[in-house]
mmCIF file as Biopython writes it, N, C-alpha, C and O atoms, coordinates in Angstrom:
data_model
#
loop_
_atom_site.group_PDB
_atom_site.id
_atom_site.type_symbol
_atom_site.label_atom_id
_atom_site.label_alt_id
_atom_site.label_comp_id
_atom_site.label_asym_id
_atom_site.label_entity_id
_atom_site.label_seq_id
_atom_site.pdbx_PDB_ins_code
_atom_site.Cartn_x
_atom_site.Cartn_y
_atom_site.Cartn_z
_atom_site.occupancy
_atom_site.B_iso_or_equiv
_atom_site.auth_seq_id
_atom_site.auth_asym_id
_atom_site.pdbx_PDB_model_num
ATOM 1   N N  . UNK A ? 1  ? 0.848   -1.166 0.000  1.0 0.0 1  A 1 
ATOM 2   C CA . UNK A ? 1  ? 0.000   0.000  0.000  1.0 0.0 1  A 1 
ATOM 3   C C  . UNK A ? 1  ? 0.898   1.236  0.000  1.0 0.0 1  A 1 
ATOM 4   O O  . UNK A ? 1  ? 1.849   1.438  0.755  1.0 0.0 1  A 1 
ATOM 5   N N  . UNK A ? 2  ? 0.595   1.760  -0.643 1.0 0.0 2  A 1 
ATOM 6   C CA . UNK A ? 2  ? 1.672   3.037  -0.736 1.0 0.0 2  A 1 
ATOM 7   C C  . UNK A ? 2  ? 0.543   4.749  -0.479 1.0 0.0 2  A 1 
ATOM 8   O O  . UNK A ? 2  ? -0.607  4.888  -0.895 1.0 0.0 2  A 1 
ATOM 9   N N  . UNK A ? 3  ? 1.233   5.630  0.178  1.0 0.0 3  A 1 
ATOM 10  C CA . UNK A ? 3  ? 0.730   6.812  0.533  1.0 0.0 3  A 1 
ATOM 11  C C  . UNK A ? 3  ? 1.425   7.941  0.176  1.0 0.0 3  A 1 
ATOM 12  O O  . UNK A ? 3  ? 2.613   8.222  0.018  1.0 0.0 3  A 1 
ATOM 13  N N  . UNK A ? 4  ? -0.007  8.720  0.058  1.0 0.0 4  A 1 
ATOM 14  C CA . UNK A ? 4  ? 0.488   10.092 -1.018 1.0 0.0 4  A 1 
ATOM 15  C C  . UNK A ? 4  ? 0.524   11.236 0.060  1.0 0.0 4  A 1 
ATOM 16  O O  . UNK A ? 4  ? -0.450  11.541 0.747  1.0 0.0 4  A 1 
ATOM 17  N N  . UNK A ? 5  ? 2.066   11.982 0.147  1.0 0.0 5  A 1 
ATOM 18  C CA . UNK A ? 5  ? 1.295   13.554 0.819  1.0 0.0 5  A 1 
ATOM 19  C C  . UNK A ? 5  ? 0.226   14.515 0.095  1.0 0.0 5  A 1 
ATOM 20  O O  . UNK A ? 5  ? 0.517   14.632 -1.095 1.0 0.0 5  A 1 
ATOM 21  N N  . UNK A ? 6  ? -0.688  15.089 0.384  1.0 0.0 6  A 1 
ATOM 22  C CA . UNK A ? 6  ? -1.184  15.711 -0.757 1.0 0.0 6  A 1 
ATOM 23  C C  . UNK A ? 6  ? -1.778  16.976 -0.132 1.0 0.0 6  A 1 
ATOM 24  O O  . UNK A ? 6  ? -2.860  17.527 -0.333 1.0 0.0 6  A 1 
ATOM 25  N N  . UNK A ? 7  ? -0.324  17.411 1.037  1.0 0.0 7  A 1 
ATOM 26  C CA . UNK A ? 7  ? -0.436  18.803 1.416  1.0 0.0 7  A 1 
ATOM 27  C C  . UNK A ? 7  ? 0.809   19.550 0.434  1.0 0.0 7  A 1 
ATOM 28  O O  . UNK A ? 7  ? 1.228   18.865 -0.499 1.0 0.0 7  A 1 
ATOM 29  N N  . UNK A ? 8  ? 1.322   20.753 0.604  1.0 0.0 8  A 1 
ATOM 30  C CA . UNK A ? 8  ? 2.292   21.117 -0.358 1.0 0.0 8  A 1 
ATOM 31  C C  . UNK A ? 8  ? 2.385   22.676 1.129  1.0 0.0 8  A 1 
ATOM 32  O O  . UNK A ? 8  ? 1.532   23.220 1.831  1.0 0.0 8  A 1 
ATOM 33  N N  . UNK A ? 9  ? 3.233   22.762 1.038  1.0 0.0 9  A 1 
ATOM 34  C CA . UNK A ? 9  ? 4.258   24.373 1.620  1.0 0.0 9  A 1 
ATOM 35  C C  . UNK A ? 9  ? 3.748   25.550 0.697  1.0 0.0 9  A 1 
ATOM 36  O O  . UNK A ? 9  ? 3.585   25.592 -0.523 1.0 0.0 9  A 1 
ATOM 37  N N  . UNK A ? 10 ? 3.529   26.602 1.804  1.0 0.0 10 A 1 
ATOM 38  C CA . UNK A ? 10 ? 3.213   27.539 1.103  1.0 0.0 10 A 1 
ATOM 39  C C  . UNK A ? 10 ? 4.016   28.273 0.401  1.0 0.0 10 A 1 
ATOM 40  O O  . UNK A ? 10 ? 4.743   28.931 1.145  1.0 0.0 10 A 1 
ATOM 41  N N  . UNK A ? 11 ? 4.235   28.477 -0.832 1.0 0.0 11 A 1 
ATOM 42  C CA . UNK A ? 11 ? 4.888   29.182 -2.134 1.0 0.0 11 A 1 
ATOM 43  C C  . UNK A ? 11 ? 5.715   30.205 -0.734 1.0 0.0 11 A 1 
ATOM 44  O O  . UNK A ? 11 ? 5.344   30.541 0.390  1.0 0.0 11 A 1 
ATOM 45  N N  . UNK A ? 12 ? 7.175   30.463 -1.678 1.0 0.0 12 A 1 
ATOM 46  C CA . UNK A ? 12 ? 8.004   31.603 -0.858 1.0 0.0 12 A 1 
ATOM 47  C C  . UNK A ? 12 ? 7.361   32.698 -0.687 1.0 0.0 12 A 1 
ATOM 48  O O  . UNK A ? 12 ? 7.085   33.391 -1.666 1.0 0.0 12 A 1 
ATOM 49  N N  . UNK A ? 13 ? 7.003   33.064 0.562  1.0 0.0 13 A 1 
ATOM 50  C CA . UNK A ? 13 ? 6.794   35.070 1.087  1.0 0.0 13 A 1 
ATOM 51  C C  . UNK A ? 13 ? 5.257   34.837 0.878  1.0 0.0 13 A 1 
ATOM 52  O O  . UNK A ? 13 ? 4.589   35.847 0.655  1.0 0.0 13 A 1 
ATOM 53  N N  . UNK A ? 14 ? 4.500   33.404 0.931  1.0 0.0 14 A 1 
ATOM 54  C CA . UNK A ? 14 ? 3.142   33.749 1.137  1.0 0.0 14 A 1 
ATOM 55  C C  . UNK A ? 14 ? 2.615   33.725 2.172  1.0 0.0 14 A 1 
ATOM 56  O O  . UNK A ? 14 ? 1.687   34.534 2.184  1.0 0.0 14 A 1 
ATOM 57  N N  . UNK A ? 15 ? 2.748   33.096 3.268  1.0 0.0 15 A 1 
ATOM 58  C CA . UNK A ? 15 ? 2.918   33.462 5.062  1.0 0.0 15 A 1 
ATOM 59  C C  . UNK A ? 15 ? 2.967   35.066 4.946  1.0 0.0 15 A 1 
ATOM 60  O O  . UNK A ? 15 ? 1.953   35.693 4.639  1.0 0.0 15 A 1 
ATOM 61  N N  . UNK A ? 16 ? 3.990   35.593 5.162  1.0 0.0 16 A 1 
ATOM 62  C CA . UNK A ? 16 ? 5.044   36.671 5.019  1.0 0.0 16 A 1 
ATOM 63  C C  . UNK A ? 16 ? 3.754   38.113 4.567  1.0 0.0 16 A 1 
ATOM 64  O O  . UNK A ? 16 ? 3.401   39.116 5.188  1.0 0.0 16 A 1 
ATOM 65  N N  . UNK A ? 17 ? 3.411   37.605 3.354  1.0 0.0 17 A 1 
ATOM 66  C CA . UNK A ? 17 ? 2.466   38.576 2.544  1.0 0.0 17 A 1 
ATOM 67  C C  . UNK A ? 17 ? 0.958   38.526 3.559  1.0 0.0 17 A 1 
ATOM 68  O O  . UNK A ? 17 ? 0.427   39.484 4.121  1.0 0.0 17 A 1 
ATOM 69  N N  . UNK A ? 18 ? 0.632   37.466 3.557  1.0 0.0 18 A 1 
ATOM 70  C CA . UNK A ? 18 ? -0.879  37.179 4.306  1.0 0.0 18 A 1 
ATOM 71  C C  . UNK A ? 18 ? -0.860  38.264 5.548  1.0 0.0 18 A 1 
ATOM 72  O O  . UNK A ? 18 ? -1.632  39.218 5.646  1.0 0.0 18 A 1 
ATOM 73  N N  . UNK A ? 19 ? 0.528   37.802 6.775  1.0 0.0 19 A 1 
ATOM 74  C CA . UNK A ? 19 ? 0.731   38.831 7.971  1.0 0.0 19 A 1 
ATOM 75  C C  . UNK A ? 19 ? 0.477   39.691 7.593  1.0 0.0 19 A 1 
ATOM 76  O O  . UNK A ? 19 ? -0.547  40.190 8.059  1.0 0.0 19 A 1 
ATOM 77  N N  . UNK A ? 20 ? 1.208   40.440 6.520  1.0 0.0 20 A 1 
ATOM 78  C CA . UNK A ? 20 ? 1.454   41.284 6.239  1.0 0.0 20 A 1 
ATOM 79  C C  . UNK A ? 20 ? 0.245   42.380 6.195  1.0 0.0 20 A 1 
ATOM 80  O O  . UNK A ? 20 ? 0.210   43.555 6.559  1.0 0.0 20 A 1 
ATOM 81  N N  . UNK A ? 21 ? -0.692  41.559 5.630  1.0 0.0 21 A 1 
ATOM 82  C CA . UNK A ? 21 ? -2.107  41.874 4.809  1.0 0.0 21 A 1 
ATOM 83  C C  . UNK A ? 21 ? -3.373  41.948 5.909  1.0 0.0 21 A 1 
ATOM 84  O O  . UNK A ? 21 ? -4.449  42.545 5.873  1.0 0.0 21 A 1 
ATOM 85  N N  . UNK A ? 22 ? -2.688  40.982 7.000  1.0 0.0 22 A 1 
ATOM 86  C CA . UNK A ? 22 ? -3.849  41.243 8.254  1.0 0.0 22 A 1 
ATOM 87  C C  . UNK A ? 22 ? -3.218  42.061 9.072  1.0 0.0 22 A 1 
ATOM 88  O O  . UNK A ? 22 ? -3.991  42.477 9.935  1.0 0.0 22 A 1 
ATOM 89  N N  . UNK A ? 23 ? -1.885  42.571 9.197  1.0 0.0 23 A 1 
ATOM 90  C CA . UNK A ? 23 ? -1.731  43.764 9.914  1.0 0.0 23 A 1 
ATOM 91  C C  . UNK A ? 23 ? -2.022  45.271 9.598  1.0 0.0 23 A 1 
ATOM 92  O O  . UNK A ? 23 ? -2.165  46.302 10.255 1.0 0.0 23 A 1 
ATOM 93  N N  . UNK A ? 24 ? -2.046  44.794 7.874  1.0 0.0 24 A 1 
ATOM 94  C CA . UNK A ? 24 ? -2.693  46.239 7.406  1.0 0.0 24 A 1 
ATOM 95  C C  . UNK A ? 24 ? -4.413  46.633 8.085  1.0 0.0 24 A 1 
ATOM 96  O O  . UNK A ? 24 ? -4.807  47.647 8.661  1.0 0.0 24 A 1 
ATOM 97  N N  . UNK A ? 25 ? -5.162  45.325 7.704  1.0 0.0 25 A 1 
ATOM 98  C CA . UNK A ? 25 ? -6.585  45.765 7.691  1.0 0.0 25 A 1 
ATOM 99  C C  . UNK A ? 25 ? -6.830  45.522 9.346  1.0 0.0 25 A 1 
ATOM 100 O O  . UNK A ? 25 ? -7.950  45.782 9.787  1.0 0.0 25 A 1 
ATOM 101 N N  . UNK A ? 26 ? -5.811  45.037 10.238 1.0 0.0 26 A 1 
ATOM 102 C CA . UNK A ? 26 ? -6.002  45.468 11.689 1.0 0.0 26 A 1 
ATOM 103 C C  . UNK A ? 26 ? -5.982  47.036 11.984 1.0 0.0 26 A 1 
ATOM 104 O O  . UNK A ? 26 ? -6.940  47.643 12.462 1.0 0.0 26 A 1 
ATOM 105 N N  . UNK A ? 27 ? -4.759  47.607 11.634 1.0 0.0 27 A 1 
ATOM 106 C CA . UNK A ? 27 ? -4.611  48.882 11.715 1.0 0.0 27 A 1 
ATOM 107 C C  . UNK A ? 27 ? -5.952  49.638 10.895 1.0 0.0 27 A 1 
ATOM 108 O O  . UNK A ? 27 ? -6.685  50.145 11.744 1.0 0.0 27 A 1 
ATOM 109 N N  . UNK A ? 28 ? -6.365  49.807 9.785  1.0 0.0 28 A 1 
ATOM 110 C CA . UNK A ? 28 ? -7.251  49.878 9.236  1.0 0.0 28 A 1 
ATOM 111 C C  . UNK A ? 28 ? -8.462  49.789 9.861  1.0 0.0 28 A 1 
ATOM 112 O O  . UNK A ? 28 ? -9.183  50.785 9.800  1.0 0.0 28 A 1 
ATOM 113 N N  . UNK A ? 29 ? -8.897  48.715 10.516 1.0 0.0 29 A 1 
ATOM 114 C CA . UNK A ? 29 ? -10.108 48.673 11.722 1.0 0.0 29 A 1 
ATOM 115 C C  . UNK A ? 29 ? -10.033 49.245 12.944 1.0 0.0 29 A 1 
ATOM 116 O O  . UNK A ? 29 ? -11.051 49.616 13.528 1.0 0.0 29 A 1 
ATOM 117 N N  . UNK A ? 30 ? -8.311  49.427 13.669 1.0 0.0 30 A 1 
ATOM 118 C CA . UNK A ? 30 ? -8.295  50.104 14.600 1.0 0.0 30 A 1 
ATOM 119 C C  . UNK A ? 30 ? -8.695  51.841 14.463 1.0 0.0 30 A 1 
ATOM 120 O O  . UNK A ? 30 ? -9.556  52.425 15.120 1.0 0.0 30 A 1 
ATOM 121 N N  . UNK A ? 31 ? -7.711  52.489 13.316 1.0 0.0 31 A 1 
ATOM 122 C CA . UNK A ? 31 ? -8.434  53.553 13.029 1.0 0.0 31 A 1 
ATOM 123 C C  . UNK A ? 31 ? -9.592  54.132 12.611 1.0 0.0 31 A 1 
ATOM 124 O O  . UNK A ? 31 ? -9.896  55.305 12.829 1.0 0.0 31 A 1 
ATOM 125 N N  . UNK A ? 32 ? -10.333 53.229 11.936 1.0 0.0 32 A 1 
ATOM 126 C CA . UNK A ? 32 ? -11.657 53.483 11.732 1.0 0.0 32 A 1 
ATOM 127 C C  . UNK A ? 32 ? -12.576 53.570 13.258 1.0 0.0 32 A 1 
ATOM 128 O O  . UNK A ? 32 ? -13.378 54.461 13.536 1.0 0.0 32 A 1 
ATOM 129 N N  . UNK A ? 33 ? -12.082 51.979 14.432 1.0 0.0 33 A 1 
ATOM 130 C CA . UNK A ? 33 ? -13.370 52.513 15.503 1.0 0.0 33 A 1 
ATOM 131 C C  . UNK A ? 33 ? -12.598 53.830 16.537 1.0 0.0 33 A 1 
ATOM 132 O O  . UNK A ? 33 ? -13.358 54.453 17.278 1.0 0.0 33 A 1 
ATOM 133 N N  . UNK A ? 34 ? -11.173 54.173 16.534 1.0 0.0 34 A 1 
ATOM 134 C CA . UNK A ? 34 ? -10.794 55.520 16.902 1.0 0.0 34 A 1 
ATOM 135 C C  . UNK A ? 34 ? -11.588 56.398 16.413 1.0 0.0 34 A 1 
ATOM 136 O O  . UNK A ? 34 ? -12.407 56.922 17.169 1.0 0.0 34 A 1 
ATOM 137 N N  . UNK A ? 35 ? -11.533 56.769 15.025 1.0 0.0 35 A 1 
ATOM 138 C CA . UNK A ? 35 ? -12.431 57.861 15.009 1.0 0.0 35 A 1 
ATOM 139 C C  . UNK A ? 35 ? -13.690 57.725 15.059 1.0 0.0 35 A 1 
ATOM 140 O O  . UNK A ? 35 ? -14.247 58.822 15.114 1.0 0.0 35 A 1 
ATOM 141 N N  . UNK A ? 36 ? -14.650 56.525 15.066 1.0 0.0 36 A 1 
ATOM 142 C CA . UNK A ? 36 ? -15.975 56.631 15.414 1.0 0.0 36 A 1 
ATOM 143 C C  . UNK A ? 36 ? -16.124 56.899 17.014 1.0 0.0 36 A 1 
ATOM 144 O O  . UNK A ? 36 ? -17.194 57.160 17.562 1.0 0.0 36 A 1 
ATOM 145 N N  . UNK A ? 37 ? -15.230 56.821 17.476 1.0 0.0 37 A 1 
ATOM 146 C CA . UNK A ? 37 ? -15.259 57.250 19.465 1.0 0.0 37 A 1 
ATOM 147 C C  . UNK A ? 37 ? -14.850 58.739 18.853 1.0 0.0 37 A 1 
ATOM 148 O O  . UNK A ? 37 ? -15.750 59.579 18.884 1.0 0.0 37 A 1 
ATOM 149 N N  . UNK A ? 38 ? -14.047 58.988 18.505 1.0 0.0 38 A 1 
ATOM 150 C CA . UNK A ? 38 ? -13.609 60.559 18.526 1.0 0.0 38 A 1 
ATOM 151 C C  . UNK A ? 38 ? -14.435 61.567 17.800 1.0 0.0 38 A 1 
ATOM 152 O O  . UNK A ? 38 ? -14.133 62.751 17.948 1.0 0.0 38 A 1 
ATOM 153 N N  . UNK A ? 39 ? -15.463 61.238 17.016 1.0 0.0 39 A 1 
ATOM 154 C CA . UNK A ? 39 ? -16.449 61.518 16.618 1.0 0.0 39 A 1 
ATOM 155 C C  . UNK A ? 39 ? -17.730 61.790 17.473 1.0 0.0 39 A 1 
ATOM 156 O O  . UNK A ? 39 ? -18.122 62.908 17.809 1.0 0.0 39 A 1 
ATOM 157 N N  . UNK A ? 40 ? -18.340 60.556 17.780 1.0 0.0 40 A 1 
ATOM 158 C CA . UNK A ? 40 ? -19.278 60.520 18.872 1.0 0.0 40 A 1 
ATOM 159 C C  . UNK A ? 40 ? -18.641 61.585 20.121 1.0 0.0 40 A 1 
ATOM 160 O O  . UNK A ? 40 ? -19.521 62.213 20.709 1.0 0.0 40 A 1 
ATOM 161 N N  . UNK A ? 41 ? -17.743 61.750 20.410 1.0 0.0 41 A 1 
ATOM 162 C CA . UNK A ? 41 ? -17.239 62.270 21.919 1.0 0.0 41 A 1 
ATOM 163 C C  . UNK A ? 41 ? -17.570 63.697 21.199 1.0 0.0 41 A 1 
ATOM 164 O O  . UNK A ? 41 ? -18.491 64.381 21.644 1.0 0.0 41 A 1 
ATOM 165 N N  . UNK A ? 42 ? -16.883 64.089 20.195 1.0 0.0 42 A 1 
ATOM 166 C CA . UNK A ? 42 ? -17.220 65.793 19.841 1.0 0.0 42 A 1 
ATOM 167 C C  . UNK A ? 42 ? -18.436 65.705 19.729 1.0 0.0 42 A 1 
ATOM 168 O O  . UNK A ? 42 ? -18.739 66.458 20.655 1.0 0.0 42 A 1 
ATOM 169 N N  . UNK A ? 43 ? -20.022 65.151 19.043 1.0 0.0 43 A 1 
ATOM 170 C CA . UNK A ? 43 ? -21.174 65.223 19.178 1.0 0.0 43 A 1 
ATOM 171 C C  . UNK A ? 43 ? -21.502 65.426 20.200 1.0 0.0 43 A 1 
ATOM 172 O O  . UNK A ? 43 ? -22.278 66.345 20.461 1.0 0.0 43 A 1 
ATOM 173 N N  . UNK A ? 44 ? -20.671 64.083 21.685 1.0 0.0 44 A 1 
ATOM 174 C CA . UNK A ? 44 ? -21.617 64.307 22.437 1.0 0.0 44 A 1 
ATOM 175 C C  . UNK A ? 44 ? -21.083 65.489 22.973 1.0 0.0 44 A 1 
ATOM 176 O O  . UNK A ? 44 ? -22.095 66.153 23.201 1.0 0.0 44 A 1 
ATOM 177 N N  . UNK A ? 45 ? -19.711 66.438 23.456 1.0 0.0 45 A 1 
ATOM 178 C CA . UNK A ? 45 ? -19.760 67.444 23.681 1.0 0.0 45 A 1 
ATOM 179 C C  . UNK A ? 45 ? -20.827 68.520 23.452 1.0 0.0 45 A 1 
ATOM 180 O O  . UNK A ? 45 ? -21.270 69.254 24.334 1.0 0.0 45 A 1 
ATOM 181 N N  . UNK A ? 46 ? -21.164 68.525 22.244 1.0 0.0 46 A 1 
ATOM 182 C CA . UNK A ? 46 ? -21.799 69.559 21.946 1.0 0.0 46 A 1 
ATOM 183 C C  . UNK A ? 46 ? -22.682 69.890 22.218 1.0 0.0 46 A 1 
ATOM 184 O O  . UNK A ? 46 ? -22.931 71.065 21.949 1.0 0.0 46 A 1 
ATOM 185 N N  . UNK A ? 47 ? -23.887 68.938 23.039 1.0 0.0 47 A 1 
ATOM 186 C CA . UNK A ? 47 ? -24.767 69.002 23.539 1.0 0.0 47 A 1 
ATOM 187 C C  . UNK A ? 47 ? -25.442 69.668 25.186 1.0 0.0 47 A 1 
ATOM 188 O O  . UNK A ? 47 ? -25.024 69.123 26.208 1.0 0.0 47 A 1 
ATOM 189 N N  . UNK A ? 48 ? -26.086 70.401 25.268 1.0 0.0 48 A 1 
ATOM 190 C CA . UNK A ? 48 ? -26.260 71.123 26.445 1.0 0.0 48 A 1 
ATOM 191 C C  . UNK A ? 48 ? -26.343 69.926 27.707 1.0 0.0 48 A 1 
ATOM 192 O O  . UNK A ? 48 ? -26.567 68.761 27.378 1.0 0.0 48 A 1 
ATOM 193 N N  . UNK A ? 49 ? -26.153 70.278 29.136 1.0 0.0 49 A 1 
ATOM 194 C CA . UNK A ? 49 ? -25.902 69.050 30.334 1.0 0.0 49 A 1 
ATOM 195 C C  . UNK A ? 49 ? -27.714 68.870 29.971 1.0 0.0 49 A 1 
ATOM 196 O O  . UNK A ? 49 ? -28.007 67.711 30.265 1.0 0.0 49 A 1 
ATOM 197 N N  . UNK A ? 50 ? -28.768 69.511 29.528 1.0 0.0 50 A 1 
ATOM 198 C CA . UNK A ? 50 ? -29.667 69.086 30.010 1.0 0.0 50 A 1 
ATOM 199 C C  . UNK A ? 50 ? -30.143 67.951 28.881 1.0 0.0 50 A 1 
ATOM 200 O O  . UNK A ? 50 ? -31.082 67.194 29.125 1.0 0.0 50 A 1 
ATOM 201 N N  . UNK A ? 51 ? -29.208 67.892 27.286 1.0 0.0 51 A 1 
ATOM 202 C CA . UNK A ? 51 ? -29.385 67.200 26.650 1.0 0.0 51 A 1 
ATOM 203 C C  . UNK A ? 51 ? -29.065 65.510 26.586 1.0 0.0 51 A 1 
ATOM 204 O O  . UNK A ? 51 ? -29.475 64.451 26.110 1.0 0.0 51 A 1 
ATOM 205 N N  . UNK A ? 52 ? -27.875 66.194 27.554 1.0 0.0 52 A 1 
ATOM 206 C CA . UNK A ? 52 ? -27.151 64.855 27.903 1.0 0.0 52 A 1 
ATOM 207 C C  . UNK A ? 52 ? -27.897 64.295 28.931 1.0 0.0 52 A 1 
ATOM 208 O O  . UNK A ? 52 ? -27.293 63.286 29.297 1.0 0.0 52 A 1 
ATOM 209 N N  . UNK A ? 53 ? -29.093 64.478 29.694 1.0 0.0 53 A 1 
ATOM 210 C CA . UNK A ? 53 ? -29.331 64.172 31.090 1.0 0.0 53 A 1 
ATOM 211 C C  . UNK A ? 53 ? -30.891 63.028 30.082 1.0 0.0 53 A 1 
ATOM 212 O O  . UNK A ? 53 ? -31.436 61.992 30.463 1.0 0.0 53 A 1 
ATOM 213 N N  . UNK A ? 54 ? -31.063 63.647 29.113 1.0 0.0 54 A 1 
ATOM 214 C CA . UNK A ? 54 ? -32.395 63.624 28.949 1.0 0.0 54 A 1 
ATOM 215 C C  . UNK A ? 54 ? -31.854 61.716 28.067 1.0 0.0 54 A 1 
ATOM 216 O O  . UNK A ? 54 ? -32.775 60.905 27.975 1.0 0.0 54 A 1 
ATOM 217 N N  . UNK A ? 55 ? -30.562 61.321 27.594 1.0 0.0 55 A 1 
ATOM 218 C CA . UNK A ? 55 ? -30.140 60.433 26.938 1.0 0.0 55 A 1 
ATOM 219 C C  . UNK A ? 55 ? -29.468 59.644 27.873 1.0 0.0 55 A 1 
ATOM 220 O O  . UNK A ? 55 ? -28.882 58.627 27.500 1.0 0.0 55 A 1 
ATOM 221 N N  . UNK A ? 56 ? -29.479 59.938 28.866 1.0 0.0 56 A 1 
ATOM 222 C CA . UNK A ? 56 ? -29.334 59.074 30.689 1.0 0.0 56 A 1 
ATOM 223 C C  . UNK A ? 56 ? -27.278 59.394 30.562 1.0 0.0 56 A 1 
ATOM 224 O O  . UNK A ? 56 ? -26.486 58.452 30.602 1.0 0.0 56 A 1 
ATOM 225 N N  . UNK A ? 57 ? -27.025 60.235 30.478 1.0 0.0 57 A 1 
ATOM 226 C CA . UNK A ? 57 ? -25.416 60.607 30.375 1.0 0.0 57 A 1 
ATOM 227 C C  . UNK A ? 57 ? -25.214 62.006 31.186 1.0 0.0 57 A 1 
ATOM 228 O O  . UNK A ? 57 ? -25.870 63.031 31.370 1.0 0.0 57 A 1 
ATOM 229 N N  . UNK A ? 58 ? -23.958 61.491 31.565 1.0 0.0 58 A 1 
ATOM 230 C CA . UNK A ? 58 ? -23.616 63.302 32.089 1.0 0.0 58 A 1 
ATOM 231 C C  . UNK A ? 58 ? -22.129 63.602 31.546 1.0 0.0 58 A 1 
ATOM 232 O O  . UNK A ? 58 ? -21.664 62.764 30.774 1.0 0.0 58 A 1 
ATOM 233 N N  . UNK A ? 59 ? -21.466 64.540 31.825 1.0 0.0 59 A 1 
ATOM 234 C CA . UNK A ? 59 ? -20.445 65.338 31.112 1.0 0.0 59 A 1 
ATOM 235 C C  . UNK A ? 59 ? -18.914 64.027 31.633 1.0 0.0 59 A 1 
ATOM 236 O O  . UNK A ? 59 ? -17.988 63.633 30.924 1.0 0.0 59 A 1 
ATOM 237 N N  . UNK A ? 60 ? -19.123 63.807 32.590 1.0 0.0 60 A 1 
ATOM 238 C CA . UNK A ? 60 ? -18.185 62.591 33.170 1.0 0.0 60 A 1 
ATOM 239 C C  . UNK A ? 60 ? -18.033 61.344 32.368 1.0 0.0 60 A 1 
ATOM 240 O O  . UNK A ? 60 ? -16.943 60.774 32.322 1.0 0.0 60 A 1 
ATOM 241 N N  . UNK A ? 61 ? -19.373 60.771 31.557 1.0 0.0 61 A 1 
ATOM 242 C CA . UNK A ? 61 ? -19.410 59.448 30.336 1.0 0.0 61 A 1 
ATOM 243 C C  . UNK A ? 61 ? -18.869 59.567 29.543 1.0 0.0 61 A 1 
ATOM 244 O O  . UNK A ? 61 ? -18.276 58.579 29.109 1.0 0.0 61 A 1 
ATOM 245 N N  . UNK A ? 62 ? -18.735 60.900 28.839 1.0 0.0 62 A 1 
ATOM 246 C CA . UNK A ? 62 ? -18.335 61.361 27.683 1.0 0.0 62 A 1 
ATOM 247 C C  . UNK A ? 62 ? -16.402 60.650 27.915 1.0 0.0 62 A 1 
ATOM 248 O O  . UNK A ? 62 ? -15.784 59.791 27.286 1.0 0.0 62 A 1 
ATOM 249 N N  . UNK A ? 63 ? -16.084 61.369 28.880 1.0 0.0 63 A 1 
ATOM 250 C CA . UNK A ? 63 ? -14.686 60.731 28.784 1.0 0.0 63 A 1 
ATOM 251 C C  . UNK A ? 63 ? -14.092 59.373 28.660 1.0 0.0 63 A 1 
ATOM 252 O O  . UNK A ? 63 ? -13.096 59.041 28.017 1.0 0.0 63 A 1 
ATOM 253 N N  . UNK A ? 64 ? -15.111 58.442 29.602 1.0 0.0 64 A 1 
ATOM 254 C CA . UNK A ? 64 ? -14.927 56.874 29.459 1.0 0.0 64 A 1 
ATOM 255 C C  . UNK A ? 64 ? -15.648 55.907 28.127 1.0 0.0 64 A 1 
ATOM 256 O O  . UNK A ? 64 ? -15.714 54.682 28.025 1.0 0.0 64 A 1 
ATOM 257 N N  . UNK A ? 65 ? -16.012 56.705 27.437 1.0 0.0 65 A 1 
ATOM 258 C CA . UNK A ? 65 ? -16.868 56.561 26.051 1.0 0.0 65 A 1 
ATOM 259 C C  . UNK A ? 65 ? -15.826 55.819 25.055 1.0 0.0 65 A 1 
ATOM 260 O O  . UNK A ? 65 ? -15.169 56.451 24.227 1.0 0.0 65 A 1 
ATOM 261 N N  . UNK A ? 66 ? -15.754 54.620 25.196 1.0 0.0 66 A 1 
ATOM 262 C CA . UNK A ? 66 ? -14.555 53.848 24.072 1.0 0.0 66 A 1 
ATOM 263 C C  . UNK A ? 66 ? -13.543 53.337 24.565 1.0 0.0 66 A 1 
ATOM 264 O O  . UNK A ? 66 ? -12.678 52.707 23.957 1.0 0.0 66 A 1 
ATOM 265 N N  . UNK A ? 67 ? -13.596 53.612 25.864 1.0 0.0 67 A 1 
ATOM 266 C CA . UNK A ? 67 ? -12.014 53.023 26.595 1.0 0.0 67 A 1 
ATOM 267 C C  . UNK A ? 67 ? -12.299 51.797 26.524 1.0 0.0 67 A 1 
ATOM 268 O O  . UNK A ? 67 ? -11.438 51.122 25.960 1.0 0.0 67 A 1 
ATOM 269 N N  . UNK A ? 68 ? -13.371 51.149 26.963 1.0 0.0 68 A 1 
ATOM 270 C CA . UNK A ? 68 ? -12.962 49.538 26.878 1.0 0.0 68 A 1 
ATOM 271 C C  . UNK A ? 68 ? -13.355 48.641 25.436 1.0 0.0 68 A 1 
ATOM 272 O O  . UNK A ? 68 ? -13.731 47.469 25.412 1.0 0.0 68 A 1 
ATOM 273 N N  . UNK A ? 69 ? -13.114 49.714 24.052 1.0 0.0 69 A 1 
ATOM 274 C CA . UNK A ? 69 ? -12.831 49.071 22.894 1.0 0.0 69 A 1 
ATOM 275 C C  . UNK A ? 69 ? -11.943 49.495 22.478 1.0 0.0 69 A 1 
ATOM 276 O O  . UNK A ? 69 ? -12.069 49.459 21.254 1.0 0.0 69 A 1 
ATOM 277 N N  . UNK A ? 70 ? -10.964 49.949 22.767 1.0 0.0 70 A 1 
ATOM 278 C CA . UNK A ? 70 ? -9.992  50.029 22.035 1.0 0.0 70 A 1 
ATOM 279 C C  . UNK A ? 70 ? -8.882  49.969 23.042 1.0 0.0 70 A 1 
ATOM 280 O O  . UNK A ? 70 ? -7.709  50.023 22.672 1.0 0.0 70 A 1 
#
């Protein structure tokens, strides 16, 4: 009985390229949800304390707004 490998190594620098390619679109996703927090935070600035009260927030949320995603 005889047996076949019939996996094969990935071609030179294709590992290499792939990393490469998910560290781009990491960075890429990291900056995109940065500025959707840095966005939202200037909106919610802008809003009067009684606007913010009425959306269950006060001027203190605004700062912790994204810290635990990113």
């Amino acid at each position: 009985m005889a047996a076949y490998e019939t996996t094969r190594p990935a071609p030179l620098g294709a590992i290499t390229t792939f990393h490469l390619v998910q560290s781009i679109w990491t960075l890429v996703h990291k900056l995109r949800d940065w500025n959707d927090v840095r966005l939202t935070r200037h909106a919610l600035d802008k809003l009067s304390d009684r606007e913010l009260e009425d959306i269950g927030l006060c001027r203190g949320d605004i700062d912790g707004l994204g810290k635990q995603r990113l």
